[in-house]
VEXDRENZA-580727 format. One record per residue (C-alpha): x, y, z; residue number from 1. Coordinates in Angstrom, 3 decimals, padded with zeros to 6 digits. Last residue first. Layout:
N
[rec [X,Y,Z],NUM]
...
% end
This chain:
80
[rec [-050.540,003.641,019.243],80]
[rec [-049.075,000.193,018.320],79]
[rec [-049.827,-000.111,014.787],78]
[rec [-048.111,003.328,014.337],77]
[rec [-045.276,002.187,015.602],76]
[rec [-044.922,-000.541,013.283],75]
[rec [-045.374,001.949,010.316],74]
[rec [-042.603,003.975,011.713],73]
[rec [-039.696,001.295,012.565],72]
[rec [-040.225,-000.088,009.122],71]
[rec [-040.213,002.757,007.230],70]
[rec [-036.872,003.781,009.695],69]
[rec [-035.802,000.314,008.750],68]
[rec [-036.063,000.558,005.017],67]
[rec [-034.654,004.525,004.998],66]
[rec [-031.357,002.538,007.263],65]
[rec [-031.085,000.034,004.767],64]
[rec [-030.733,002.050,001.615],63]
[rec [-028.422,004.450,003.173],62]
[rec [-026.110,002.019,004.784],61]
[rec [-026.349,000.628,001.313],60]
[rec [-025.679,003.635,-000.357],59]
[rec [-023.015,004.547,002.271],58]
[rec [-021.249,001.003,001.653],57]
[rec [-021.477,001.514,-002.521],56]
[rec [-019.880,005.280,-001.808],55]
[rec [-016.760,003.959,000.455],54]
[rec [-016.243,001.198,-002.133],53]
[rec [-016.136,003.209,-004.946],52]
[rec [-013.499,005.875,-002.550],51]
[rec [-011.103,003.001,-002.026],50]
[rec [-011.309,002.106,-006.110],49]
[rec [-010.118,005.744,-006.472],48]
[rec [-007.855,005.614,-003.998],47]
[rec [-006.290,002.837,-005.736],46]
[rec [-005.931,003.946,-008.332],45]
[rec [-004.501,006.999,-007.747],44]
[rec [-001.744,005.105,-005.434],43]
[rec [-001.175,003.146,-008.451],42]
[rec [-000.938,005.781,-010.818],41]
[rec [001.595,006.965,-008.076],40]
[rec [003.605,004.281,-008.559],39]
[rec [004.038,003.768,-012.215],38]
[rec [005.146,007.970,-011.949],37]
[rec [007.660,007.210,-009.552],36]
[rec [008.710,004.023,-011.651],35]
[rec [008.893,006.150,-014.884],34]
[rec [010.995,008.937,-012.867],33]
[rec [013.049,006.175,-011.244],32]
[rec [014.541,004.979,-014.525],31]
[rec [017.743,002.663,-014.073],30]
[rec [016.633,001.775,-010.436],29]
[rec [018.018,-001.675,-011.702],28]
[rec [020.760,-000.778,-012.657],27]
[rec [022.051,000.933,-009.573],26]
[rec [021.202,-001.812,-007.289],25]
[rec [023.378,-003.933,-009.427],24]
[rec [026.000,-002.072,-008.939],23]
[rec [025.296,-001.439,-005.377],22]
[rec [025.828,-004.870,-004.861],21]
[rec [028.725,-005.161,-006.782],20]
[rec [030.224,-002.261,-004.468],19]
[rec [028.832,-004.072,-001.430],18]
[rec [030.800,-007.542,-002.393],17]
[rec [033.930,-005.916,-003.087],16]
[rec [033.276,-004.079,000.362],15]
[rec [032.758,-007.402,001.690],14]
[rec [035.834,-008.973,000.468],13]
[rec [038.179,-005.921,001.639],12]
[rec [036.951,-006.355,005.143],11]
[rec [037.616,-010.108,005.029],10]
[rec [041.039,-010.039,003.666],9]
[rec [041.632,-006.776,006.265],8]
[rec [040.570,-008.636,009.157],7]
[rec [042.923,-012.151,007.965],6]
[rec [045.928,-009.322,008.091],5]
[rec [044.881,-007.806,010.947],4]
[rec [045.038,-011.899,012.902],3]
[rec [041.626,-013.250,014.551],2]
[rec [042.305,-015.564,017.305],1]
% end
């Protein structure tokens, strides 16, 4: 069975161990403002390489779909 005293041994460890934790936490976010702006760059980059994609698969889609409407008409033709 648990005694107060061995409670507040082990409650006063882990804040000790929180408040070097959040230490460290602290120096590692030492300059958010460069990491905010790292991160959207990313995000713009991203989006940008989203939106290359989007326009090569619409070419093609185009591309492919003017083939088989040529296609689709000059076989029709044959059959009238």
């Amino acid at each position: 069975m648990p005694t107060i005293a061995g409670e507040r041994k082990a409650a006063a460890a882990e804040a000790e161990r929180l408040t070097a934790h959040a230490a460290a936490m602290t120096g590692t976010r030492s300059n958010p403002e460069a990491e905010d702006e790292t991160l959207r760059r990313l995000t713009a980059l991203r989006a940008a390489i989203a939106g290359q994609r989007t326009d090569a698969v619409e070419a093609d889609n185009n591309q492919h779909g003017t083939e088989l409407s040529k296609y689709m008409t000059q076989n029709t033709l044959r059959l009238s």
